[in-house]
PyMOL commands that place a pseudoatom at each C-alpha (Angstrom):
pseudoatom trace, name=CA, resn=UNK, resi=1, chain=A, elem=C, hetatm=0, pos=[-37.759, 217.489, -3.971]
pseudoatom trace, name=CA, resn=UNK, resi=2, chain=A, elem=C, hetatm=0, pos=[-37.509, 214.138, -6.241]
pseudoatom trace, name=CA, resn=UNK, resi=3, chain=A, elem=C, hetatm=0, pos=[-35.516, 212.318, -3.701]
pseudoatom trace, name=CA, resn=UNK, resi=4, chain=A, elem=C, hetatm=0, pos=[-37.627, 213.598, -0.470]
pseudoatom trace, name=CA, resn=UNK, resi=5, chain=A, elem=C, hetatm=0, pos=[-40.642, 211.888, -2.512]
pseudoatom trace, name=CA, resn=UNK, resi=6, chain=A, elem=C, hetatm=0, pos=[-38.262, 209.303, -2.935]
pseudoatom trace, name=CA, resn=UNK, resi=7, chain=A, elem=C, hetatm=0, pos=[-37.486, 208.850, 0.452]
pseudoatom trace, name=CA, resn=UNK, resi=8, chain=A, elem=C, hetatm=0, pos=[-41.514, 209.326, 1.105]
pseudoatom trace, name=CA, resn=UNK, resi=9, chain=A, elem=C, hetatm=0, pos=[-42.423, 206.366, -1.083]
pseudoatom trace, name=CA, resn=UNK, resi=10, chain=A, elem=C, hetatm=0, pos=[-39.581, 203.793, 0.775]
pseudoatom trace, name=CA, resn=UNK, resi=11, chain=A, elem=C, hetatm=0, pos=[-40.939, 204.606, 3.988]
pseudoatom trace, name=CA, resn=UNK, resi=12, chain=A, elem=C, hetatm=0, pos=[-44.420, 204.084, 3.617]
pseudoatom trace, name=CA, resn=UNK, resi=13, chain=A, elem=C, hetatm=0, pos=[-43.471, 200.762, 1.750]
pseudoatom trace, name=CA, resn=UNK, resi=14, chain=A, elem=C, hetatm=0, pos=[-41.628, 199.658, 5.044]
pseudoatom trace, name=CA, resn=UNK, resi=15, chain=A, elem=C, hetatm=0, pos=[-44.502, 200.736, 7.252]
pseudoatom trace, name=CA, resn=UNK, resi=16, chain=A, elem=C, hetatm=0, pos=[-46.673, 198.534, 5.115]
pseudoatom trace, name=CA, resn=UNK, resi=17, chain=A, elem=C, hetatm=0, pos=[-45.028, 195.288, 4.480]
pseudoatom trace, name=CA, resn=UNK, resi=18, chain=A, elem=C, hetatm=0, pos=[-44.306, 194.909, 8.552]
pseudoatom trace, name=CA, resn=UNK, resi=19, chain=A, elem=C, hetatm=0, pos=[-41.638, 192.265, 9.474]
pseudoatom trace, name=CA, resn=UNK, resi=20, chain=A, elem=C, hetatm=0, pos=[-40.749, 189.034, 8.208]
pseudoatom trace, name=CA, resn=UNK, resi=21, chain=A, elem=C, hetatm=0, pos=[-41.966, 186.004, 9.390]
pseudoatom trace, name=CA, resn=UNK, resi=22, chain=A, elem=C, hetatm=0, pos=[-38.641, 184.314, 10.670]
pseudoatom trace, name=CA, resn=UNK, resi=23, chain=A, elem=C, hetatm=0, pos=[-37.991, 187.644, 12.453]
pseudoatom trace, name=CA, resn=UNK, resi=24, chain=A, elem=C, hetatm=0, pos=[-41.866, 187.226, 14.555]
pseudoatom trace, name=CA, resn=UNK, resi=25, chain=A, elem=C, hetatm=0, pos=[-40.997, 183.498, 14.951]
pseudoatom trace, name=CA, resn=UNK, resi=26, chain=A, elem=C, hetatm=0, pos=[-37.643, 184.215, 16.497]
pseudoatom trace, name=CA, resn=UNK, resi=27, chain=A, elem=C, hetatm=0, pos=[-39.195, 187.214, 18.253]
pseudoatom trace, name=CA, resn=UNK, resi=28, chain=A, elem=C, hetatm=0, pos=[-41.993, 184.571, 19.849]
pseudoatom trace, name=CA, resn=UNK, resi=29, chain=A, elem=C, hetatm=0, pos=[-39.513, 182.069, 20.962]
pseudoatom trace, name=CA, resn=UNK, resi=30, chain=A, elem=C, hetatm=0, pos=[-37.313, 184.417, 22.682]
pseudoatom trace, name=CA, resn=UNK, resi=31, chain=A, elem=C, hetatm=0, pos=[-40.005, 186.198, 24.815]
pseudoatom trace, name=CA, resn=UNK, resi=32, chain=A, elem=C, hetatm=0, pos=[-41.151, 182.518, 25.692]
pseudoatom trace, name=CA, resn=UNK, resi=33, chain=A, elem=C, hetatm=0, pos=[-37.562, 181.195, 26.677]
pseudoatom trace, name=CA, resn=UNK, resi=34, chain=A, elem=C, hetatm=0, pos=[-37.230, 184.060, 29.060]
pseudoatom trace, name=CA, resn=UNK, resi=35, chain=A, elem=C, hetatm=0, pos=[-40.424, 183.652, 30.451]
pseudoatom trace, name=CA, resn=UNK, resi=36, chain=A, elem=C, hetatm=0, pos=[-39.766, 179.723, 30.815]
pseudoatom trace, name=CA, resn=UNK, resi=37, chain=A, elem=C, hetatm=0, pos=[-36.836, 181.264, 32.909]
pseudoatom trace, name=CA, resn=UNK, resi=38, chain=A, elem=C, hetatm=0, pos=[-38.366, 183.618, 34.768]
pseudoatom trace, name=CA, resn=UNK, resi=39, chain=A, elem=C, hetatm=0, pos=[-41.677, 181.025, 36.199]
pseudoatom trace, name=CA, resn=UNK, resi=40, chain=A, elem=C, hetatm=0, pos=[-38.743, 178.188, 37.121]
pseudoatom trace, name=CA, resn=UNK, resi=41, chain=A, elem=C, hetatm=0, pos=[-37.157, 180.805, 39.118]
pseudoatom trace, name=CA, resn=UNK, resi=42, chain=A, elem=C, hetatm=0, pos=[-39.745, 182.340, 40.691]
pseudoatom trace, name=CA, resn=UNK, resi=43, chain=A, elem=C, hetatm=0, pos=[-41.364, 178.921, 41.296]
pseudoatom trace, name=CA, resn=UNK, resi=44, chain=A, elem=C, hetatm=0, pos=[-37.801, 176.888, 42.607]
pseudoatom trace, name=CA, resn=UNK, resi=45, chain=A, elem=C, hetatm=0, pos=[-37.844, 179.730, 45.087]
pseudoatom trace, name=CA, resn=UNK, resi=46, chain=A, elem=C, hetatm=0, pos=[-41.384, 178.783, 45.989]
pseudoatom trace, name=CA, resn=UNK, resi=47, chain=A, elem=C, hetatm=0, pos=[-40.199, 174.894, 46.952]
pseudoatom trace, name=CA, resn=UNK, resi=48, chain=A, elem=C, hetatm=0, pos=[-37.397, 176.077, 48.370]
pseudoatom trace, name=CA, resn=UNK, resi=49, chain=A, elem=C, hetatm=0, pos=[-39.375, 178.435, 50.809]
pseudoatom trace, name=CA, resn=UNK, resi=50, chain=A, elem=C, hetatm=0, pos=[-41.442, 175.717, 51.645]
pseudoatom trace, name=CA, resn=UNK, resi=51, chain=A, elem=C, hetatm=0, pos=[-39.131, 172.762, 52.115]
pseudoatom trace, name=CA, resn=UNK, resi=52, chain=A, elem=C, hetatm=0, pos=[-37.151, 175.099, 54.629]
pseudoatom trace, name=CA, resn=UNK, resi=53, chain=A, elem=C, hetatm=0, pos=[-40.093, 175.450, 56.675]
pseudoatom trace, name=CA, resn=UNK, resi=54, chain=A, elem=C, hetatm=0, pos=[-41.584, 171.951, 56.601]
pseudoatom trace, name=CA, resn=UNK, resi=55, chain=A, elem=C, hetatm=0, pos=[-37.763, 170.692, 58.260]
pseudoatom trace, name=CA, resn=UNK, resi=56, chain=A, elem=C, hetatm=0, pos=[-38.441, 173.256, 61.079]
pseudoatom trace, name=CA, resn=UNK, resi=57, chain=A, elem=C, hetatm=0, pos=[-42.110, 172.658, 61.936]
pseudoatom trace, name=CA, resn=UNK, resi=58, chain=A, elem=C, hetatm=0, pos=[-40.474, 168.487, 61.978]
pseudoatom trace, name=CA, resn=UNK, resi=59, chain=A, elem=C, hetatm=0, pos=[-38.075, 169.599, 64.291]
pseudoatom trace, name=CA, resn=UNK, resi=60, chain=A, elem=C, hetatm=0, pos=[-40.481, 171.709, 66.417]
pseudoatom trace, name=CA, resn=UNK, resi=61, chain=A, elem=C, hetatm=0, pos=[-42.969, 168.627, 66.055]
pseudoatom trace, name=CA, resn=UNK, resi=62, chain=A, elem=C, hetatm=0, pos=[-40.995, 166.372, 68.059]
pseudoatom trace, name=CA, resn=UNK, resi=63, chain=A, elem=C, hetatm=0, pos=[-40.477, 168.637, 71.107]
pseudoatom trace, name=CA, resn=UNK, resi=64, chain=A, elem=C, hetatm=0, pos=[-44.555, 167.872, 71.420]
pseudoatom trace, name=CA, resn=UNK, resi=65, chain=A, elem=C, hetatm=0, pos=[-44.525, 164.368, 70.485]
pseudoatom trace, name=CA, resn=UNK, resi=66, chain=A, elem=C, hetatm=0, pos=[-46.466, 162.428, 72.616]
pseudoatom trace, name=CA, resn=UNK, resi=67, chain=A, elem=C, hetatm=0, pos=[-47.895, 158.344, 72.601]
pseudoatom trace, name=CA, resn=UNK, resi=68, chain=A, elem=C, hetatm=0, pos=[-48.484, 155.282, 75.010]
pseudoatom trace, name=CA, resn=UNK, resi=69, chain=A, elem=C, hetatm=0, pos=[-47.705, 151.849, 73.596]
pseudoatom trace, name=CA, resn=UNK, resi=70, chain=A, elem=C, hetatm=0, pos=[-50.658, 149.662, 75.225]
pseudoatom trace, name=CA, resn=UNK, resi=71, chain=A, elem=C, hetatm=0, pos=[-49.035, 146.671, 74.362]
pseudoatom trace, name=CA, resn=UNK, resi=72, chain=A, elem=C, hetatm=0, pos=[-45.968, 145.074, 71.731]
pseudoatom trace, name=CA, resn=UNK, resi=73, chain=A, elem=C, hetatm=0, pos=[-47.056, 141.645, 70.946]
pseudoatom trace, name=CA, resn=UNK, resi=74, chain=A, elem=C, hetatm=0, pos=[-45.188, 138.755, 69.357]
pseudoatom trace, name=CA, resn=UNK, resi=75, chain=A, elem=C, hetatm=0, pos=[-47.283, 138.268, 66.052]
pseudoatom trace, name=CA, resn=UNK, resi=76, chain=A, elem=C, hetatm=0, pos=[-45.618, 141.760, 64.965]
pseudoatom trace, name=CA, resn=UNK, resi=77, chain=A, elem=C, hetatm=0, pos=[-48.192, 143.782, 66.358]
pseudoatom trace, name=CA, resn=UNK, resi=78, chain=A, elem=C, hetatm=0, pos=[-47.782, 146.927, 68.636]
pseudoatom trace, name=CA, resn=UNK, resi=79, chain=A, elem=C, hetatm=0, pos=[-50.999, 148.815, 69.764]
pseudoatom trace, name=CA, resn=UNK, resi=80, chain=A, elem=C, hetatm=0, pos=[-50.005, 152.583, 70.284]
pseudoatom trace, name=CA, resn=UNK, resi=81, chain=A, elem=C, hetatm=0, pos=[-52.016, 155.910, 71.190]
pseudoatom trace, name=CA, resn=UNK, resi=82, chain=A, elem=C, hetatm=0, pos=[-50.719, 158.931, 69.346]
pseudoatom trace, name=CA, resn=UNK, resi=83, chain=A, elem=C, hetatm=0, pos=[-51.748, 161.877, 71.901]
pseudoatom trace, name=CA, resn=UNK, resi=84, chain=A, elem=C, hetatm=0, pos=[-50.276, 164.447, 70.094]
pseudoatom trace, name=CA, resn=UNK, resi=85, chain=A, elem=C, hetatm=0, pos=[-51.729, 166.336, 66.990]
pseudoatom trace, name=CA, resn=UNK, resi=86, chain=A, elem=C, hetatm=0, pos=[-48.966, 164.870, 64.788]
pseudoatom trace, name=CA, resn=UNK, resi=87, chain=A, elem=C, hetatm=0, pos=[-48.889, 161.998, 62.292]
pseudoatom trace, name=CA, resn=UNK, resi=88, chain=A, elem=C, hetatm=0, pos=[-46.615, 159.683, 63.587]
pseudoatom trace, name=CA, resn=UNK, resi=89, chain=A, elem=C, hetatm=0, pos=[-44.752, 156.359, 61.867]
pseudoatom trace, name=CA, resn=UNK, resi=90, chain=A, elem=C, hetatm=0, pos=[-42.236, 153.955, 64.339]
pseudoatom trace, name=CA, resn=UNK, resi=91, chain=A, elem=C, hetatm=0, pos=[-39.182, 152.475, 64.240]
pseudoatom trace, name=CA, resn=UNK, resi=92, chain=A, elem=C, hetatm=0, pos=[-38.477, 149.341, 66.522]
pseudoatom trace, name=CA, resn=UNK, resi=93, chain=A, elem=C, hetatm=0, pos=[-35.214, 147.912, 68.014]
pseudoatom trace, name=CA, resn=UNK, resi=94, chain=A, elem=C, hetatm=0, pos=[-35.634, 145.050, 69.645]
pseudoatom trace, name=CA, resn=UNK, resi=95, chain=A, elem=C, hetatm=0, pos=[-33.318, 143.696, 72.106]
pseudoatom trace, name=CA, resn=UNK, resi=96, chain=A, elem=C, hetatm=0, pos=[-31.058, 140.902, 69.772]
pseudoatom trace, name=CA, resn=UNK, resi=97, chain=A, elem=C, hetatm=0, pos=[-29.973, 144.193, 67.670]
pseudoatom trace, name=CA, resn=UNK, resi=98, chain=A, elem=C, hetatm=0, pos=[-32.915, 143.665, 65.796]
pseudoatom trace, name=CA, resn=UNK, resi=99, chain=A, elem=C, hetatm=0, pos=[-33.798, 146.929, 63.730]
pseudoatom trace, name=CA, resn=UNK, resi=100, chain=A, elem=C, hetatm=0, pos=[-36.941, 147.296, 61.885]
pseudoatom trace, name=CA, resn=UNK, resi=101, chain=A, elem=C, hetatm=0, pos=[-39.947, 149.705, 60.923]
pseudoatom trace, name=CA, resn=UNK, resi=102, chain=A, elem=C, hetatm=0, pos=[-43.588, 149.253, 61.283]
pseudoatom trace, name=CA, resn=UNK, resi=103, chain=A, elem=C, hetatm=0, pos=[-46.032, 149.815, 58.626]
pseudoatom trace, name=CA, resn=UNK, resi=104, chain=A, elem=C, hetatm=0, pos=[-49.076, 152.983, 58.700]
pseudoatom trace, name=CA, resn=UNK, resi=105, chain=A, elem=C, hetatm=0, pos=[-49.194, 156.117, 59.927]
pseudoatom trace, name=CA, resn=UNK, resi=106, chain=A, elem=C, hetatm=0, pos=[-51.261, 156.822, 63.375]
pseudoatom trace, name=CA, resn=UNK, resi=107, chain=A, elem=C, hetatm=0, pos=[-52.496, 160.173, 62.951]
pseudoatom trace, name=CA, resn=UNK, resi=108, chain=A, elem=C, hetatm=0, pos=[-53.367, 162.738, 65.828]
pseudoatom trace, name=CA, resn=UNK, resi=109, chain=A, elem=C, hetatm=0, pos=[-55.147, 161.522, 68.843]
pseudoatom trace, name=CA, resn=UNK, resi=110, chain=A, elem=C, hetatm=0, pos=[-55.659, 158.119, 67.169]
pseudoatom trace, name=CA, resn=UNK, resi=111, chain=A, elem=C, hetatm=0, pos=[-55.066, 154.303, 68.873]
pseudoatom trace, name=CA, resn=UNK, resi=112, chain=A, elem=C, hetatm=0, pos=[-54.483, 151.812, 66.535]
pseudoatom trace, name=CA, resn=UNK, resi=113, chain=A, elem=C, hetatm=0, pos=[-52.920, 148.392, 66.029]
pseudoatom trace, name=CA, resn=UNK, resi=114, chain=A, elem=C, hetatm=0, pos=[-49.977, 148.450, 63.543]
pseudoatom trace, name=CA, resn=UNK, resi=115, chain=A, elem=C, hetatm=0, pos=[-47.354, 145.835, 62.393]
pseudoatom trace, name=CA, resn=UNK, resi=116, chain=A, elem=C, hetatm=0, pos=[-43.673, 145.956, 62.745]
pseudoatom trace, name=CA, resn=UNK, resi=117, chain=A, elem=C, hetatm=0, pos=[-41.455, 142.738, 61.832]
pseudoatom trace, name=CA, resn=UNK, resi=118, chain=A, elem=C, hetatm=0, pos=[-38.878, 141.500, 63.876]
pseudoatom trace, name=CA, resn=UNK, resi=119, chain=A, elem=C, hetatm=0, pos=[-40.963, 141.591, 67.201]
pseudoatom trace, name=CA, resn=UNK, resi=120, chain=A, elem=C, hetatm=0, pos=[-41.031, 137.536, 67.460]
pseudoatom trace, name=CA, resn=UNK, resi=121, chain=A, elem=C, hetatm=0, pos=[-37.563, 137.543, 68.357]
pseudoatom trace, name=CA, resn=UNK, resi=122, chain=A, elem=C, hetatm=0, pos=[-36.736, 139.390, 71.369]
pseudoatom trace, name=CA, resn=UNK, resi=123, chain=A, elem=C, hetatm=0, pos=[-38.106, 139.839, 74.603]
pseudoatom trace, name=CA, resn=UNK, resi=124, chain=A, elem=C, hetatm=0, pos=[-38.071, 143.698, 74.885]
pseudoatom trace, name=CA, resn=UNK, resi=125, chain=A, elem=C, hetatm=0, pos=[-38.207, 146.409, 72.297]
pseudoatom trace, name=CA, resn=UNK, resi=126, chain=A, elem=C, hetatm=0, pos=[-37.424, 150.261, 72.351]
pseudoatom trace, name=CA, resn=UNK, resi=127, chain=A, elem=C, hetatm=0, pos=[-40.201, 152.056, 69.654]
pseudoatom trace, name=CA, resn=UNK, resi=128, chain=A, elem=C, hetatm=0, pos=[-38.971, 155.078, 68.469]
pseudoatom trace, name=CA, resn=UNK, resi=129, chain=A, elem=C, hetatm=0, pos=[-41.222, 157.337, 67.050]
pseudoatom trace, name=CA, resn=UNK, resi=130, chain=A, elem=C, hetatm=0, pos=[-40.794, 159.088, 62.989]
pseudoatom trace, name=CA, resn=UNK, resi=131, chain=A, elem=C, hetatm=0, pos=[-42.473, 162.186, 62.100]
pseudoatom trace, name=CA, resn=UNK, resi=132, chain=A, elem=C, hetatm=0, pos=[-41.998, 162.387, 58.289]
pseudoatom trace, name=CA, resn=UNK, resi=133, chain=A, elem=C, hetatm=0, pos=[-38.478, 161.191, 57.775]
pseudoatom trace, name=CA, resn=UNK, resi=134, chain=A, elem=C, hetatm=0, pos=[-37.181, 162.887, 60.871]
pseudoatom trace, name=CA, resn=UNK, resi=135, chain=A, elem=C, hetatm=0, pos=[-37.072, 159.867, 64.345]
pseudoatom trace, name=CA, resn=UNK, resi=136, chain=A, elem=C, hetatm=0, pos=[-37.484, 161.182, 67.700]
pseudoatom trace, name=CA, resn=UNK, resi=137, chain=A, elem=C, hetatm=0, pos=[-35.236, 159.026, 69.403]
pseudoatom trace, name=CA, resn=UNK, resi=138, chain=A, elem=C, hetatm=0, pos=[-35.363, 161.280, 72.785]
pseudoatom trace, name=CA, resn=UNK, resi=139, chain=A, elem=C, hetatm=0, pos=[-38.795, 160.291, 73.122]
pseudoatom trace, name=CA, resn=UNK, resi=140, chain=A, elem=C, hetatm=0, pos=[-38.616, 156.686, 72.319]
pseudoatom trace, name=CA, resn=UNK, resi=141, chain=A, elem=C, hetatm=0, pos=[-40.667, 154.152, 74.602]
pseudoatom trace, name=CA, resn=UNK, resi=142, chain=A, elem=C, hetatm=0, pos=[-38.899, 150.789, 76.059]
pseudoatom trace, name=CA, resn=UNK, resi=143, chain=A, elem=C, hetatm=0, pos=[-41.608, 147.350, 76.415]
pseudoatom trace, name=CA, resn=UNK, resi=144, chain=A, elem=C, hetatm=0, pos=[-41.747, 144.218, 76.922]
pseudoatom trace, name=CA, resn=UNK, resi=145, chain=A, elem=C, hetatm=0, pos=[-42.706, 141.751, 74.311]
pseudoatom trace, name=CA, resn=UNK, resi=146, chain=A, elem=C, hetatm=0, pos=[-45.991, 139.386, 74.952]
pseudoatom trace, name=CA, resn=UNK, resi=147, chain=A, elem=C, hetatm=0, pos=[-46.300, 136.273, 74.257]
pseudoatom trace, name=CA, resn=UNK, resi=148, chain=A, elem=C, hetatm=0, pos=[-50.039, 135.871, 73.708]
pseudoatom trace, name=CA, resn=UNK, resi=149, chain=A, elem=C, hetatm=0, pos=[-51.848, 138.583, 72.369]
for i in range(1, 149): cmd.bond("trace and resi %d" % i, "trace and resi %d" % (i + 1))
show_as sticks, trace
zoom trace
């Protein structure tokens, strides 16, 4: 009977003093490590997902790229219509093996003036549009370069 009081008195001692604080600080840091891990996992599967289908709507995007260069002019500027609902960017070679890459986007169903260097020193140039980093070369447009713009 003496040692089942005993035994009684130990227990509700333990019940009452709860657990030490290194054991709750380890505890905490633990439960917040794993769910560090599990929100970078969950989220670098996110990206990933994501990424993936960016690189195929790019590839799909150039099967309905479509522009009209109005004019390539020696002072560096081209004048372009994009008639497609991408945002397009443009790479030039001009026809001395010239390679360069003109500056601003021209988004959907815009016309606009942009620059690209190298255009003073050729007489034709083949513009090649870029839809993110991706170039449509299949649908590039050969010009002549003018004079006076």
């Amino acid at each position: 009977m003496f040692l089942a009081k005993k035994i009684k008195k130990v227990i509700v001692v333990l019940y009452k003093r709860g657990i030490s604080p290194i054991i709750a600080t380890v505890l905490l840091i633990a439960i917040t490590v794993v769910l560090m891990v599990v929100i970078i996992g969950w989220s670098s599967k996110f990206v990933e997902d994501k990424g993936q289908k960016s690189q195929a709507e790019v590839s799909l995007g150039c099967s309905n790229v479509d522009f009209k260069v109005f004019r390539a002019c020696s002072n560096n500027k081209i004048m372009v219509e994009n008639k497609g609902e991408n945002s397009l960017g443009f790479k030039i070679v001009v026809d001395n093996g010239g390679v360069g890459s003109c500056s601003g986007l021209v988004r959907g169903y815009e016309k606009k003036e942009i620059s690209c260097g190298g255009l003073s020193e050729g007489t034709s140039v083949k513009i090649i549009p870029v839809i993110g980093k991706t170039d449509c070369s299949n649908k590039l447009v050969k010009t002549n370069i003018v004079n006076n713009c």
